[in-house]
C-alpha positions as CSV (number, residue, x, y, z in Angstrom):
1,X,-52.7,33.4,0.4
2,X,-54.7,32.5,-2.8
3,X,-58.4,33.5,-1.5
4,X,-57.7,34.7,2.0
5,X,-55.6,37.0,3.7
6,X,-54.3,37.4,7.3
7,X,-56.7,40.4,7.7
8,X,-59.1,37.3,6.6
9,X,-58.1,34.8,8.3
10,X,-57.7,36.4,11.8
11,X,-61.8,37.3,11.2
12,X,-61.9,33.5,11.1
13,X,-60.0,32.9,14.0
14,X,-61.2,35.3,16.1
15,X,-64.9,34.0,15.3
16,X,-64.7,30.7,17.0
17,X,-64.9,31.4,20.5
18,X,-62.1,29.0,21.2
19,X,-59.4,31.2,19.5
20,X,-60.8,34.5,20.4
21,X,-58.5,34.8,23.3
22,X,-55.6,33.3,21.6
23,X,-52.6,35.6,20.5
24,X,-52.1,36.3,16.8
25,X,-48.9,37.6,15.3
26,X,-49.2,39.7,12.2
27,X,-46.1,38.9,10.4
28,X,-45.5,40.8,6.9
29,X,-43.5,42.2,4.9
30,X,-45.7,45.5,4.6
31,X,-44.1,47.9,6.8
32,X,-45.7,51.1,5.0
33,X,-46.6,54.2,7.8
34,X,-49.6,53.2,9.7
35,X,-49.5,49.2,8.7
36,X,-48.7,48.3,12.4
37,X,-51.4,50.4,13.6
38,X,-53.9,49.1,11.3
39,X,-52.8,45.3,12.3
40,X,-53.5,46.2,16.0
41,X,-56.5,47.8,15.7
42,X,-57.8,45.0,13.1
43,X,-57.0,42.4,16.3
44,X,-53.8,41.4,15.9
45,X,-51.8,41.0,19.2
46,X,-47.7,41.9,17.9
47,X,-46.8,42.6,14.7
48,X,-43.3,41.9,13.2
49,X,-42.4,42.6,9.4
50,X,-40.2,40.5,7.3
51,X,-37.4,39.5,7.4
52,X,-37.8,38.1,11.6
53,X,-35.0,36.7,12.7
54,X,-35.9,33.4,14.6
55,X,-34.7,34.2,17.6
56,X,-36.9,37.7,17.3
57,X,-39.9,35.6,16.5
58,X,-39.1,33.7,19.5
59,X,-38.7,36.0,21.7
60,X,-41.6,37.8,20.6
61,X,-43.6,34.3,21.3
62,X,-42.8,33.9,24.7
63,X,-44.0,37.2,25.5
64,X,-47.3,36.5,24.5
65,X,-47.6,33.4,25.7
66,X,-45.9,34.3,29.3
Protein backbone atom coordinates (compact mmCIF):
# COMPACT_ATOMS: atom_id res chain seq x y z
CA UNK A 1 0.00 0.00 0.00
CA UNK A 2 1.00 3.46 -1.43
CA UNK A 3 0.95 5.54 2.00
CA UNK A 4 0.08 2.88 4.55
CA UNK A 5 1.07 -0.29 5.51
CA UNK A 6 -0.54 -3.27 7.43
CA UNK A 7 1.67 -2.37 10.43
CA UNK A 8 -0.33 1.08 9.70
CA UNK A 9 -3.40 0.15 9.07
CA UNK A 10 -3.90 -2.35 11.93
CA UNK A 11 -2.93 1.05 14.30
CA UNK A 12 -6.08 2.25 12.55
CA UNK A 13 -8.16 -0.56 13.10
CA UNK A 14 -7.37 -1.28 16.26
CA UNK A 15 -8.03 2.52 17.27
CA UNK A 16 -11.78 2.49 16.80
CA UNK A 17 -13.15 0.79 19.54
CA UNK A 18 -15.38 -1.15 17.35
CA UNK A 19 -12.56 -3.19 15.71
CA UNK A 20 -10.41 -3.45 18.67
CA UNK A 21 -11.62 -6.88 19.40
CA UNK A 22 -11.83 -7.96 15.88
CA UNK A 23 -9.25 -10.60 14.49
CA UNK A 24 -6.64 -9.36 12.12
CA UNK A 25 -4.62 -11.63 9.82
CA UNK A 26 -1.21 -10.50 8.92
CA UNK A 27 -0.73 -11.95 5.49
CA UNK A 28 2.78 -11.25 3.75
CA UNK A 29 5.12 -12.35 1.88
CA UNK A 30 7.95 -11.37 4.50
CA UNK A 31 8.78 -14.44 6.16
CA UNK A 32 12.39 -13.23 7.37
CA UNK A 33 13.37 -14.82 11.19
CA UNK A 34 11.46 -13.01 13.75
CA UNK A 35 8.64 -11.31 11.12
CA UNK A 36 5.88 -13.53 12.78
CA UNK A 37 6.93 -12.54 16.08
CA UNK A 38 7.06 -9.01 15.36
CA UNK A 39 3.37 -9.21 13.65
CA UNK A 40 2.07 -10.80 16.91
CA UNK A 41 3.38 -8.64 19.23
CA UNK A 42 2.44 -5.50 16.87
CA UNK A 43 -1.40 -6.96 17.40
CA UNK A 44 -1.92 -9.01 14.83
CA UNK A 45 -4.04 -12.19 15.64
CA UNK A 46 -2.45 -15.21 12.91
CA UNK A 47 -0.11 -14.61 10.56
CA UNK A 48 0.28 -16.49 7.27
CA UNK A 49 3.01 -15.60 4.52
CA UNK A 50 2.45 -15.71 0.77
CA UNK A 51 1.64 -17.74 -1.23
CA UNK A 52 -1.84 -19.07 1.18
CA UNK A 53 -3.51 -21.55 -0.26
CA UNK A 54 -7.32 -20.72 -0.01
CA UNK A 55 -8.34 -23.46 1.69
CA UNK A 56 -5.28 -22.47 4.40
CA UNK A 57 -6.68 -18.97 4.55
CA UNK A 58 -9.93 -20.53 5.22
CA UNK A 59 -9.17 -22.67 7.56
CA UNK A 60 -7.14 -20.31 9.34
CA UNK A 61 -10.50 -17.98 9.28
CA UNK A 62 -12.73 -20.17 10.97
CA UNK A 63 -10.50 -20.58 13.69
CA UNK A 64 -10.56 -17.15 14.59
CA UNK A 65 -13.89 -16.57 14.12
CA UNK A 66 -14.99 -19.97 16.00
Amino acid sequence: MPELDGFGALLELRGDKRFAATPVIALTASAMQGDRERALSAGFTSYLTKPVGLSALRIEMERLLG
